[in-house]
DSSP file (Angstrom, degrees, kcal/mol; ACC not computed):
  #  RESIDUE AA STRUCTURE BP1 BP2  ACC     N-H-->O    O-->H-N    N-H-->O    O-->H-N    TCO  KAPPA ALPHA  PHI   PSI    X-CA   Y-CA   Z-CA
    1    1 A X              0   0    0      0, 0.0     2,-0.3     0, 0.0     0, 0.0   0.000 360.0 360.0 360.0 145.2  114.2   90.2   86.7
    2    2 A X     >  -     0   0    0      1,-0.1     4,-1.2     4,-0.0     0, 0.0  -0.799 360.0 -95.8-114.4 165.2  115.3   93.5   85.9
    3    3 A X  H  > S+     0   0    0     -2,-0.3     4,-1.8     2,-0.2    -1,-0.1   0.551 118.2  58.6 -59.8 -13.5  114.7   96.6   88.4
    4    4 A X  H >> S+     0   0    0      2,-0.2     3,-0.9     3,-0.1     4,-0.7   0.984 111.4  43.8 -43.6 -86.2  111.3   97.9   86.8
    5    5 A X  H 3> S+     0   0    0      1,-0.3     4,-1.0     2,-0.2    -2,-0.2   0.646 111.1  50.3 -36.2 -45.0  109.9   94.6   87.5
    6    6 A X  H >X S+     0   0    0     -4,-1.2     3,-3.7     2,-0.2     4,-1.9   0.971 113.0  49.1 -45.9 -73.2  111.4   94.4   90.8
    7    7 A X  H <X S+     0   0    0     -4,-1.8     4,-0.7    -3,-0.9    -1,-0.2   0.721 109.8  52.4  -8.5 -78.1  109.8   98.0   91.5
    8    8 A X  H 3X S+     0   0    0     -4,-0.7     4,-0.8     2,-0.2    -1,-0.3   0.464 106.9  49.9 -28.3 -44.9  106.4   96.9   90.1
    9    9 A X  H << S+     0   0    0     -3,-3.7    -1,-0.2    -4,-1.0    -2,-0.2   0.819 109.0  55.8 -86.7 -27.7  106.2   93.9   92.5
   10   10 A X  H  < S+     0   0    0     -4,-1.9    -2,-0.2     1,-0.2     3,-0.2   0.820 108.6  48.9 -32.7 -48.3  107.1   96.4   95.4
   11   11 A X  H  < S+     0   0    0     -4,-0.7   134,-0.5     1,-0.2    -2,-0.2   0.950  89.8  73.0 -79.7 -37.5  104.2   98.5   94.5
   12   12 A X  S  < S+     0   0    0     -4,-0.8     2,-0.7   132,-0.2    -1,-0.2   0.842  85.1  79.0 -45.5 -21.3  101.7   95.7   94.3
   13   13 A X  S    S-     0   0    0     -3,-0.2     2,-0.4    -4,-0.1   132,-0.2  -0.857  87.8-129.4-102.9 134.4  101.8   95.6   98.7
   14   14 A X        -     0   0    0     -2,-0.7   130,-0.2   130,-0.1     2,-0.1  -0.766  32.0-162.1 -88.3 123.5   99.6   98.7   99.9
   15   15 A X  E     -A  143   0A   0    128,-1.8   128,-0.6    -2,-0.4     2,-0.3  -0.389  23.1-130.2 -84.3 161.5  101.6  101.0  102.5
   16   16 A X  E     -A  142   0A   0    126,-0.2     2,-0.4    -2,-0.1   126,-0.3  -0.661  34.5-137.5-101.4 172.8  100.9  103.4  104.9
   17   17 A X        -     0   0    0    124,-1.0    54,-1.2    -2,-0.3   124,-0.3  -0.994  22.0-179.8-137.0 163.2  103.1  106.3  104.4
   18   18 A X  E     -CD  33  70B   0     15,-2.0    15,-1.5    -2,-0.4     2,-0.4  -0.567  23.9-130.4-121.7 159.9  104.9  108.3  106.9
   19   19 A X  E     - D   0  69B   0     50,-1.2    50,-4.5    13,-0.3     2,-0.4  -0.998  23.8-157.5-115.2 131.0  107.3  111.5  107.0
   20   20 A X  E     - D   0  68B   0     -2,-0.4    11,-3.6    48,-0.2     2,-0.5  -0.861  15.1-164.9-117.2 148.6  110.0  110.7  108.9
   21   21 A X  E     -ED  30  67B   0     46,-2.0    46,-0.6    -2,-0.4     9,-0.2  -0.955  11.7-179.9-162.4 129.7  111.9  113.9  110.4
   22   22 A X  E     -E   29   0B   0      7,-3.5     7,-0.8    -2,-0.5     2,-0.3  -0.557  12.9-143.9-119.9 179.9  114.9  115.0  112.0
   23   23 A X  E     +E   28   0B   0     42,-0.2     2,-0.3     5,-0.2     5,-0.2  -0.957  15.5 166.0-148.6 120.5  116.9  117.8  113.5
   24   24 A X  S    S-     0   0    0      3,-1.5     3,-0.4    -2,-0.3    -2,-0.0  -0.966  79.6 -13.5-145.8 121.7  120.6  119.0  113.7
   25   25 A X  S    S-     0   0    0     -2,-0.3    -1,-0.1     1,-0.2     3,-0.1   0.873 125.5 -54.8  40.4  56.3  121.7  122.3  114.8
   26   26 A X  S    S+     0   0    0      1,-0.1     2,-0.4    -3,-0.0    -1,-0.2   0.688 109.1 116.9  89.9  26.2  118.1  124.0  114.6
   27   27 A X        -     0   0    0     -3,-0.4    -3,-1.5     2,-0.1     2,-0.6  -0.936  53.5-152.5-153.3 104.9  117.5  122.9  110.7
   28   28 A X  E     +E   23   0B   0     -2,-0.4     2,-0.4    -5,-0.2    -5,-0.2  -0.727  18.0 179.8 -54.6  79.8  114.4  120.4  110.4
   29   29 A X  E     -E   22   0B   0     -7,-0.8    -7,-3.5    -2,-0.6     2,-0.3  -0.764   5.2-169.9-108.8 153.8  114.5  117.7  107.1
   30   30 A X  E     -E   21   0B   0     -2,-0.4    -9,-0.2    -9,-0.2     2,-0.1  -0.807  11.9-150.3-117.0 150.8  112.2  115.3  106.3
   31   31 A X        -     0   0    0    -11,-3.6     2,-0.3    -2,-0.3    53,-0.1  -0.113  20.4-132.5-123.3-131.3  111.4  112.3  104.1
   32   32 A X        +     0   0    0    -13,-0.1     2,-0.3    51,-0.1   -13,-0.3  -0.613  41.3 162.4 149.3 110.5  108.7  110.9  102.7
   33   33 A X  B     -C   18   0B   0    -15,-1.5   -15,-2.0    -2,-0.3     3,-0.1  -0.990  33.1-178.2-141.0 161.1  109.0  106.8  103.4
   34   34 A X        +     0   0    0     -2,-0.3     2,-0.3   -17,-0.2   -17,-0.1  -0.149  69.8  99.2-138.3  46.5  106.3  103.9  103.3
   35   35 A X        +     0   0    0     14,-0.1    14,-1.3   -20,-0.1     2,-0.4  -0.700  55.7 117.5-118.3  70.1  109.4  101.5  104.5
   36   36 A X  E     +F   48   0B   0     -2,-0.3     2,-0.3    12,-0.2    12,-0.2  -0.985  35.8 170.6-132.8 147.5  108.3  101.5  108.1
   37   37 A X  E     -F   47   0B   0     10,-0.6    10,-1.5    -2,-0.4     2,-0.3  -0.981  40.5-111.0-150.6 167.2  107.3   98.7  110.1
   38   38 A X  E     +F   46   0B   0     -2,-0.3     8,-0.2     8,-0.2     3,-0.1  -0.538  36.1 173.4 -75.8 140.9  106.6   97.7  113.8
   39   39 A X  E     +     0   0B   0      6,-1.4     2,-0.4     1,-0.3     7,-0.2   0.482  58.7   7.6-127.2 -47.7  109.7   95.1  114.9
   40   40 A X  E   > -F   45   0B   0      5,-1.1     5,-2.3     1,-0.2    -1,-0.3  -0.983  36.3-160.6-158.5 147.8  108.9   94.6  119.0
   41   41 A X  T   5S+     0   0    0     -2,-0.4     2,-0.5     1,-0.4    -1,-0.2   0.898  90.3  66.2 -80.5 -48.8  106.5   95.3  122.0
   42   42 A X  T   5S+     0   0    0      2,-0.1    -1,-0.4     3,-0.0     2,-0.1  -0.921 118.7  10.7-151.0 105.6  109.1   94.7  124.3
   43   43 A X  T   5S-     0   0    0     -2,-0.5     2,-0.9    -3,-0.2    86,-0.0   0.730 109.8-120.4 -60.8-170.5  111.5   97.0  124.3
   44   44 A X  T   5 +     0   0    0     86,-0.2    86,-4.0    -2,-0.1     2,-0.4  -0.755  49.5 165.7-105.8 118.6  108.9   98.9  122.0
   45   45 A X  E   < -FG  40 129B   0     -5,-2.3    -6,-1.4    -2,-0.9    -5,-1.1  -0.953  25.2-170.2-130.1 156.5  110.8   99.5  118.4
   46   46 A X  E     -FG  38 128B   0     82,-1.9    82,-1.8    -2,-0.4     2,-0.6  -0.974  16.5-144.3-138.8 140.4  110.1  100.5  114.6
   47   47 A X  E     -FG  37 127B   0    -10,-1.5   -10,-0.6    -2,-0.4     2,-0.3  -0.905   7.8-162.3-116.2 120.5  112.3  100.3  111.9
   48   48 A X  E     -FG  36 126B   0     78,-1.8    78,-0.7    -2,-0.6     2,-0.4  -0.699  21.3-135.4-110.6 145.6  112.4  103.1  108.7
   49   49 A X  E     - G   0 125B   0    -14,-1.3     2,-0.4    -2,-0.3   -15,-0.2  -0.971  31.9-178.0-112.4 103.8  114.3  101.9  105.5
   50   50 A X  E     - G   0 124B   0     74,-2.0    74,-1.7    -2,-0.4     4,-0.1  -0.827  29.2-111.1-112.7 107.5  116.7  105.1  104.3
   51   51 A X  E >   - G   0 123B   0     -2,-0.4     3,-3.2    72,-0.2     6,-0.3   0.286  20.7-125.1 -51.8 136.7  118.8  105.2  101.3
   52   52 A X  T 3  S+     0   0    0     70,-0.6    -1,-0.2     1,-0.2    71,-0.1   0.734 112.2  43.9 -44.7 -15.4  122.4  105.2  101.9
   53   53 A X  T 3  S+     0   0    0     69,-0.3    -1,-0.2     4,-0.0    -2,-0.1   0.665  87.7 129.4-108.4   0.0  123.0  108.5   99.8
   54   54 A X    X>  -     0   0    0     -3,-3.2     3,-3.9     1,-0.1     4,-0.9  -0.251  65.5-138.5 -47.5 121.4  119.9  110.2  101.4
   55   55 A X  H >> S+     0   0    0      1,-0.3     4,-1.1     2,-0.2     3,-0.9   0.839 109.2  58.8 -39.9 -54.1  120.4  113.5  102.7
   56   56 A X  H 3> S+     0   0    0      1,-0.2     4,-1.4     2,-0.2    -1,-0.3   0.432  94.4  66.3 -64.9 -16.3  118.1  112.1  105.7
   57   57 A X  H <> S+     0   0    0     -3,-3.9     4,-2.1    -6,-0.3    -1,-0.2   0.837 104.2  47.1 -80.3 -22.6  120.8  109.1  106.4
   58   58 A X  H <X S+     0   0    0     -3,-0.9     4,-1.4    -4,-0.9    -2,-0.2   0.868 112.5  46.7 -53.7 -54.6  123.3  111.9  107.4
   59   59 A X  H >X S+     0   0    0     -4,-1.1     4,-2.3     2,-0.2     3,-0.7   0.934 113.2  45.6 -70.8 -59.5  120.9  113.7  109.6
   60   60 A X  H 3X S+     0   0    0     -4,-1.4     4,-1.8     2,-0.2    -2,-0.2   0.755 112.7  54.5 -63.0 -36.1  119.7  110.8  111.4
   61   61 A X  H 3< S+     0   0    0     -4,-2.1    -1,-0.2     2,-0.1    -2,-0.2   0.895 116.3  45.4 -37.4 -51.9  123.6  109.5  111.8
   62   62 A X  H << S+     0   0    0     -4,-1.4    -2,-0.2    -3,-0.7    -3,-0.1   0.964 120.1  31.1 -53.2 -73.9  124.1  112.6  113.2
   63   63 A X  H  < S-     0   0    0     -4,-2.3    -3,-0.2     2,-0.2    -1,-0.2   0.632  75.0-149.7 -73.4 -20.8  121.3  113.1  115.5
   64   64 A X  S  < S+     0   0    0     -4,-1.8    50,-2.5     1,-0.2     2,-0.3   0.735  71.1  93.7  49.2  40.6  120.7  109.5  116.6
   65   65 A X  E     + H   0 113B   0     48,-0.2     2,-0.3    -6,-0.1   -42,-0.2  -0.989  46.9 163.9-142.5 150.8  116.8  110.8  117.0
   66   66 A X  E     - H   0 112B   0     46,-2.2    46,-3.1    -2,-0.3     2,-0.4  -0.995  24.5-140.1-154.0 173.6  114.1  110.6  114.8
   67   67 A X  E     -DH  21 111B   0    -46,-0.6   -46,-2.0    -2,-0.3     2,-0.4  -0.938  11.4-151.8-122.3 166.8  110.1  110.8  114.3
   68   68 A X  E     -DH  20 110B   0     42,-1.7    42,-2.2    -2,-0.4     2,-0.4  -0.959   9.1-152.0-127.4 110.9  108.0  108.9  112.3
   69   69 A X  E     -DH  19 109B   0    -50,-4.5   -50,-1.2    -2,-0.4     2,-0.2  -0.813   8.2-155.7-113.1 117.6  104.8  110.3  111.0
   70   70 A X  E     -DH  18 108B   0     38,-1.5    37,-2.7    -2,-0.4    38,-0.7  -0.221  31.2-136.8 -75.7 107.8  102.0  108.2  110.3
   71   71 A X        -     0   0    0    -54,-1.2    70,-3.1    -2,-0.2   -54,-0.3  -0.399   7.6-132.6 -67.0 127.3  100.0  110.6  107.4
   72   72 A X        -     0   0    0     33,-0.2    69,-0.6    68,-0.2    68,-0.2   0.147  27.4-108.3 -67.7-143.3   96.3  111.1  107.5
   73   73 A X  S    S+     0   0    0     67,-0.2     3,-0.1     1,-0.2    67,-0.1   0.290 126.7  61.8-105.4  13.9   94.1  110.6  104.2
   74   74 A X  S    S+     0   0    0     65,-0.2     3,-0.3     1,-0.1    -1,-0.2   0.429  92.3  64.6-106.8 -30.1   94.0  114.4  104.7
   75   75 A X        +     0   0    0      1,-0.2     4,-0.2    -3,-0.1    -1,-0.1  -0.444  58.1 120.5-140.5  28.3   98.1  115.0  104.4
   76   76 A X  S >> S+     0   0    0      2,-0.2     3,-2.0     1,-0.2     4,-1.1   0.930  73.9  50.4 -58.5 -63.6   98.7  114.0  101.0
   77   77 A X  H 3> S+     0   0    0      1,-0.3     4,-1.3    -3,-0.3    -1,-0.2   0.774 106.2  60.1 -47.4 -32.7  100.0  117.3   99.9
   78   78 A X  H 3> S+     0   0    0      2,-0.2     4,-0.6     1,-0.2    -1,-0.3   0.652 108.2  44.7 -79.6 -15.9  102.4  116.9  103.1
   79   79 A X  H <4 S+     0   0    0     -3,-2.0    -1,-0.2    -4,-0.2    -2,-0.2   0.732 108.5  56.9 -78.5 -26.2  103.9  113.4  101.4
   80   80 A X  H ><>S+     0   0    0     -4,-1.1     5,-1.3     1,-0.2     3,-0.9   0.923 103.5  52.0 -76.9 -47.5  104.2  115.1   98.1
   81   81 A X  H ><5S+     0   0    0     -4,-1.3     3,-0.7     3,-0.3    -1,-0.2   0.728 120.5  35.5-119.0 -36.3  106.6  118.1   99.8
   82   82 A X  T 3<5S+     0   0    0     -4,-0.6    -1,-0.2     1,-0.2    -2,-0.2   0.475 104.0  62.9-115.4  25.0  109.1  115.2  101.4
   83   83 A X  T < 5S-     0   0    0     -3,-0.9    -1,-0.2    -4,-0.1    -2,-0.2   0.491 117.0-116.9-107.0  -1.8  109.0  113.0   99.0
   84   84 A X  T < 5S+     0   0    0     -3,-0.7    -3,-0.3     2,-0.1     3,-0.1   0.845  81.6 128.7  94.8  22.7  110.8  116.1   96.6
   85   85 A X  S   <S+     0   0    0     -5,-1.3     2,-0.5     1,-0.2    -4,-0.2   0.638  76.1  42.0-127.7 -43.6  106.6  115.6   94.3
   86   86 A X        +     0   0    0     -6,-0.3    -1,-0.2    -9,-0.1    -2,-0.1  -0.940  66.7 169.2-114.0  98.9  106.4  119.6   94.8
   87   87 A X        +     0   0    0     -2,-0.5     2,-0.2    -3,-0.1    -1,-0.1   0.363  54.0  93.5-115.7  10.9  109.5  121.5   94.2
   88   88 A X  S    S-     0   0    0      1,-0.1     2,-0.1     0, 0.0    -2,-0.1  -0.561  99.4 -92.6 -97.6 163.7  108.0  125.1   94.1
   89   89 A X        -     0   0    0     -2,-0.2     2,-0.3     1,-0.0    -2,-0.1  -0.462  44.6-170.9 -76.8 144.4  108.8  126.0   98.4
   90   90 A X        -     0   0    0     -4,-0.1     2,-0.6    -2,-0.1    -4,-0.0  -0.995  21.3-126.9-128.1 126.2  106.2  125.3  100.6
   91   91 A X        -     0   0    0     -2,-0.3     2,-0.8     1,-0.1    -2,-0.0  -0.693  26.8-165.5 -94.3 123.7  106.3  126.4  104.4
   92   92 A X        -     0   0    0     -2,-0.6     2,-0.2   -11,-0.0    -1,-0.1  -0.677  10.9-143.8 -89.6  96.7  105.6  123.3  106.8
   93   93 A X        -     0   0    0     -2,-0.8    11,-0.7    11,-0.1     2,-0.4  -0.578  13.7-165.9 -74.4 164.1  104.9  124.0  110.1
   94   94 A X  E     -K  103   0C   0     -2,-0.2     2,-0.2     9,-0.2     9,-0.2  -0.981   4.6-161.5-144.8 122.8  106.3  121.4  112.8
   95   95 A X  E     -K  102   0C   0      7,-1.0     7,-1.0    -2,-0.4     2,-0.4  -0.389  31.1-123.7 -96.3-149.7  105.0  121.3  116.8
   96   96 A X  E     -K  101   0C   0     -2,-0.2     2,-0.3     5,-0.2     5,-0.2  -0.968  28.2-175.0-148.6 127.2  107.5  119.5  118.9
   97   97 A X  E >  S-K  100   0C   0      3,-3.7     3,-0.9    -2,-0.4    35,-0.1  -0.979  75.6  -6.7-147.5 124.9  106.9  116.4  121.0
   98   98 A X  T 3  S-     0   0    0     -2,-0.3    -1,-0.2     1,-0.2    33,-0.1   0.935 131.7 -55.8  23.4  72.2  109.8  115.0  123.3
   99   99 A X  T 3  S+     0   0    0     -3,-0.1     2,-0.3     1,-0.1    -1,-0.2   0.448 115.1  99.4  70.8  -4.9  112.0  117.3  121.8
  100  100 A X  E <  S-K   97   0C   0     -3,-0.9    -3,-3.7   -34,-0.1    -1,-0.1  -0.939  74.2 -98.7-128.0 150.6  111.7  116.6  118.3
  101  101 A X  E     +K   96   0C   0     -2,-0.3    -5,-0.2    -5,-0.2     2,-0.2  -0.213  40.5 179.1 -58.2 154.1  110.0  117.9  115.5
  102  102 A X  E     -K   95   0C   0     -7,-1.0    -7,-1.0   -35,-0.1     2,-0.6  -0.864  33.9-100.0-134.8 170.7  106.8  116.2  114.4
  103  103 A X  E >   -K   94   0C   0     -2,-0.2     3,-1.0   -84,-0.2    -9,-0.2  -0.881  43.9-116.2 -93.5 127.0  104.1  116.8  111.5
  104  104 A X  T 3  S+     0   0    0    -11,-0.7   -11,-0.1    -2,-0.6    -1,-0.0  -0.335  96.5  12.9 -72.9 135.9  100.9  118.6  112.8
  105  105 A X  T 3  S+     0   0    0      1,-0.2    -1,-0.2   -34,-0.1   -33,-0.2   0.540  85.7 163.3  94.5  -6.2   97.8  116.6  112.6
  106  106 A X    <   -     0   0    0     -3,-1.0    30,-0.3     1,-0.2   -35,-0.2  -0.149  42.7-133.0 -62.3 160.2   99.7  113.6  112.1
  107  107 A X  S    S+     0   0    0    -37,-2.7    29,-0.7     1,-0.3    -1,-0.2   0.660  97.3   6.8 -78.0 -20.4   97.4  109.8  112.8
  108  108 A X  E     -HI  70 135B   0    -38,-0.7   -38,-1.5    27,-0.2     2,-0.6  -0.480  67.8-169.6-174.3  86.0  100.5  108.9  114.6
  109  109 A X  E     -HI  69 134B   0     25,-1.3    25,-1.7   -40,-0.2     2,-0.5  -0.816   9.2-164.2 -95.2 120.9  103.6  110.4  115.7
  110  110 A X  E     -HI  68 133B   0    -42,-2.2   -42,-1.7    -2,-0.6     2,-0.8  -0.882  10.0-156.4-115.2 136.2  106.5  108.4  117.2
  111  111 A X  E     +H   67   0B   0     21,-0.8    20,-2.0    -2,-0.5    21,-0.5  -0.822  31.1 174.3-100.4  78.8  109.4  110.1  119.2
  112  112 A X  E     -HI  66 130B   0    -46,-3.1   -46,-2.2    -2,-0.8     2,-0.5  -0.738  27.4-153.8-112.9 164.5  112.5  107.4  118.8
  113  113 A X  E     -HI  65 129B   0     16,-3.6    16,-3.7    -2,-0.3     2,-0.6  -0.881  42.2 -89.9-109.9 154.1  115.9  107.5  119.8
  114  114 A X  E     + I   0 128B   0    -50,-2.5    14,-0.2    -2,-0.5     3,-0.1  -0.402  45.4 169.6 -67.0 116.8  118.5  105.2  117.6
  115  115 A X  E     -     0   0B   0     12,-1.4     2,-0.3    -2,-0.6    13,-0.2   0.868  62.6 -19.2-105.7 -21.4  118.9  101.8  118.9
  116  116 A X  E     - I   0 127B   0     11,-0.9    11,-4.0     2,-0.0    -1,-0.3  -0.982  54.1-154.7-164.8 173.9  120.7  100.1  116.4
  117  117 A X        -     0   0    0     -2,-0.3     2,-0.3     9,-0.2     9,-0.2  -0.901   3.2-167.3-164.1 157.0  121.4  100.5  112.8
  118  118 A X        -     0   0    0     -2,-0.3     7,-2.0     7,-0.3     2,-0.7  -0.987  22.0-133.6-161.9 123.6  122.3   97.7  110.0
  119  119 A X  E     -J  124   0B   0     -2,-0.3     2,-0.4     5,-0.2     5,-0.2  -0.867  30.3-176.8 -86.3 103.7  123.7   98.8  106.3
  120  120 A X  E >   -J  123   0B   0      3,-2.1     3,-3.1    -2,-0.7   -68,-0.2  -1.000  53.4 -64.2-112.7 142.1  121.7   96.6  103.5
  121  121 A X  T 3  S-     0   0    0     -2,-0.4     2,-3.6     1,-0.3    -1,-0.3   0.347 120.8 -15.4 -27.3-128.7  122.5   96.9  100.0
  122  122 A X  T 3  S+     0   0    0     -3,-0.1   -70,-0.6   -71,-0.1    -1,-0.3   0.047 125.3  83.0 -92.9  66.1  121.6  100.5   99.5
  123  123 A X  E <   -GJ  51 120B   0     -2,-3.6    -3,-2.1    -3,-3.1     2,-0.5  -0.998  62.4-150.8-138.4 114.1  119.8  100.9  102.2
  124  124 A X  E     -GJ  50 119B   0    -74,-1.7   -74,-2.0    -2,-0.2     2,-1.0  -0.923  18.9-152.7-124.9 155.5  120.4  101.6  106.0
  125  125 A X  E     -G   49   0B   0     -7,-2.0    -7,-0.3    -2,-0.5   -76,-0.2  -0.743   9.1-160.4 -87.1  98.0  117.8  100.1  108.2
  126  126 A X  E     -G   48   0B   0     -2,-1.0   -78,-1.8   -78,-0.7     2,-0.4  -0.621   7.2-156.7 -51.1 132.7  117.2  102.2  111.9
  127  127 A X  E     -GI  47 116B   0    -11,-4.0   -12,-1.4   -80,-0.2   -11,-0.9  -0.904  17.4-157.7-104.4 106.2  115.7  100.4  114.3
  128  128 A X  E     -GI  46 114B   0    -82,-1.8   -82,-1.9    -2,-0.4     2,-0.7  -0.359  12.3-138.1 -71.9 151.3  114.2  103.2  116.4
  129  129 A X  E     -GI  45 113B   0    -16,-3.7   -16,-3.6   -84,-0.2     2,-0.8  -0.954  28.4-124.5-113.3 138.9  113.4  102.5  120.1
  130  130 A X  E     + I   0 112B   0    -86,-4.0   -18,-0.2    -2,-0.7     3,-0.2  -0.529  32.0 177.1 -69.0  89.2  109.9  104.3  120.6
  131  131 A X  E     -     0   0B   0    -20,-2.0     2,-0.3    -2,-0.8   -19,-0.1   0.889  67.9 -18.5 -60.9 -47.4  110.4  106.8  123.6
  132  132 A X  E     -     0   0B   0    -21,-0.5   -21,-0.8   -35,-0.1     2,-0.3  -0.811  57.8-153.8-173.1 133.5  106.5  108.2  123.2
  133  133 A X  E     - I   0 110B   0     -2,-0.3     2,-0.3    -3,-0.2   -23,-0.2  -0.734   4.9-155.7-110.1 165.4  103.9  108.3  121.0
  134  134 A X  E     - I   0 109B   0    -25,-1.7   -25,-1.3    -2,-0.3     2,-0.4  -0.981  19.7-173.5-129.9 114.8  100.7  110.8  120.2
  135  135 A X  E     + I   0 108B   0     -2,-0.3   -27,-0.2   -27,-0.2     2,-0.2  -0.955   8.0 172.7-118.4 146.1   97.7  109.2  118.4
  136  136 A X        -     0   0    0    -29,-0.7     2,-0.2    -2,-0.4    -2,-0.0  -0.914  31.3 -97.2-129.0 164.1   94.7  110.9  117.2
  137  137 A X        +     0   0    0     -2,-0.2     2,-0.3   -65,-0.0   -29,-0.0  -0.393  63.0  83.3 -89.3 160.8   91.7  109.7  115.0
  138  138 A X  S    S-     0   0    0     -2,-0.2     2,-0.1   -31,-0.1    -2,-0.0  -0.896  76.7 -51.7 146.7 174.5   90.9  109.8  111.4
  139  139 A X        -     0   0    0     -2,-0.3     2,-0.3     1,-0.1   -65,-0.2  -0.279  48.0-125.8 -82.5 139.8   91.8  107.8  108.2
  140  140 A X        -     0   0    0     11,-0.2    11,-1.0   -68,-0.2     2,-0.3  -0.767  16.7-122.2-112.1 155.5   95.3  106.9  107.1
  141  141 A X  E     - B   0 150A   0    -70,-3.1  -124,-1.0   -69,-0.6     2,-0.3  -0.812  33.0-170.2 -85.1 144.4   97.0  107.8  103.3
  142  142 A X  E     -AB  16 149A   0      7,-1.7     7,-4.0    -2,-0.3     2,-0.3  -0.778  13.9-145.9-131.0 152.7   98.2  104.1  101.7
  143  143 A X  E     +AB  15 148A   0   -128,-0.6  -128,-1.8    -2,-0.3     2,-0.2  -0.863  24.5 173.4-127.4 133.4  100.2  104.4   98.6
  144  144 A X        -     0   0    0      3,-1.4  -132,-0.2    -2,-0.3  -130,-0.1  -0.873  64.7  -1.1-156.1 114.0   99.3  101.5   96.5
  145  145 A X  S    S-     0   0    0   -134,-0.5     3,-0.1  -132,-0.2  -134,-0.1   0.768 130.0 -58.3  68.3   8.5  100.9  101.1   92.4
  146  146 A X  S    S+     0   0    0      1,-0.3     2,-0.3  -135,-0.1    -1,-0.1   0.967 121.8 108.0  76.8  79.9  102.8  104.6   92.8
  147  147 A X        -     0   0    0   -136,-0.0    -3,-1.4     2,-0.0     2,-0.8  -0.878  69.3-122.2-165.4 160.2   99.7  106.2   93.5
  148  148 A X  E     -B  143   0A   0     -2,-0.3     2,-0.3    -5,-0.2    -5,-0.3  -0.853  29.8-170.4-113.2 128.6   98.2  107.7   96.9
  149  149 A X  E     -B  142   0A   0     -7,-4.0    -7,-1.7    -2,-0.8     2,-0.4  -0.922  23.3-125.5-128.5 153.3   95.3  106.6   98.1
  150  150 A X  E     -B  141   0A   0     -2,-0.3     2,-0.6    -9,-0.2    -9,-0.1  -0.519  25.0-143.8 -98.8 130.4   92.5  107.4  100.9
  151  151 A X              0   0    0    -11,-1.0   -11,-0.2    -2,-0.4   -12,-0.1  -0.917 360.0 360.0 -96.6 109.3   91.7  104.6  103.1
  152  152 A X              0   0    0     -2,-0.6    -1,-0.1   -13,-0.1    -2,-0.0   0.299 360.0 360.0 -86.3 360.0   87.7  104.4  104.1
């Protein structure tokens, strides 16, 4: 199989997607991921998939904190802006919830600190542990085939 295919068979499983977003010395980046998953109730953990040359593997090295935000079906334009989709500048506001930035409006914002970390192939996995989350209601964005789609 060559890495198209690979791609292709990736896209065929429907995601939620998230921006996940960090902070070092007062300067907020964000990504764009649908590589997030639930790992454990107890302690309570999630794990985000960031490529090893990602600007965002640095920051999160750095900071050992992150958020994860779960997008509504609403917050498409806000996946497009950290996934690099929009390239003219767009100003994002950010509230702040146990000290870290978050995306306003989000379905689901989680507050983690870094509990362990694992290099695969060009990939490294955080496993955040979930300090506090804020859920509100509404519809989530799935990405499904490269394409973004509204969940009813």
């Amino acid at each position: 199989m060559d890495d198209r295919m690979f791609r292709t068979a990736m896209g065929k499983f429907a995601t939620g997607v998230t921006v996940i977003v960090s902070e070092v010395d007062g300067e907020v980046h964000g990504m764009t991921a649908n590589a997030f998953m639930s790992v454990s109730l107890d302690p309570k953990l999630v794990l985000i998939s960031v490529g090893s040359n990602a600007k965002m593997n640095k920051i999160i090295q750095e900071s050992q904190k992150f958020s994860v935000n779960i997008l509504s079906g609403s917050q498409k334009e806000m996946s497009m802006i950290f996934a690099g989709q929009i390239k003219e500048e767009r100003k994002v506001n950010f509230d702040t919830f146990e000290g870290l930035p978050v995306i306003e409006n989000s379905l689901v914002s989680l507050a983690c600190n870094v509990y362990d970390t694992h290099e695969a192939g060009d990939h490294t996995l955080y496993i955040g542990e979930v300090i506090n989350l804020n859920v509100q209601d509404g519809e989530p964005l799935a990405f499904y085939e490269g394409k973004y789609k509204q969940v009813m």
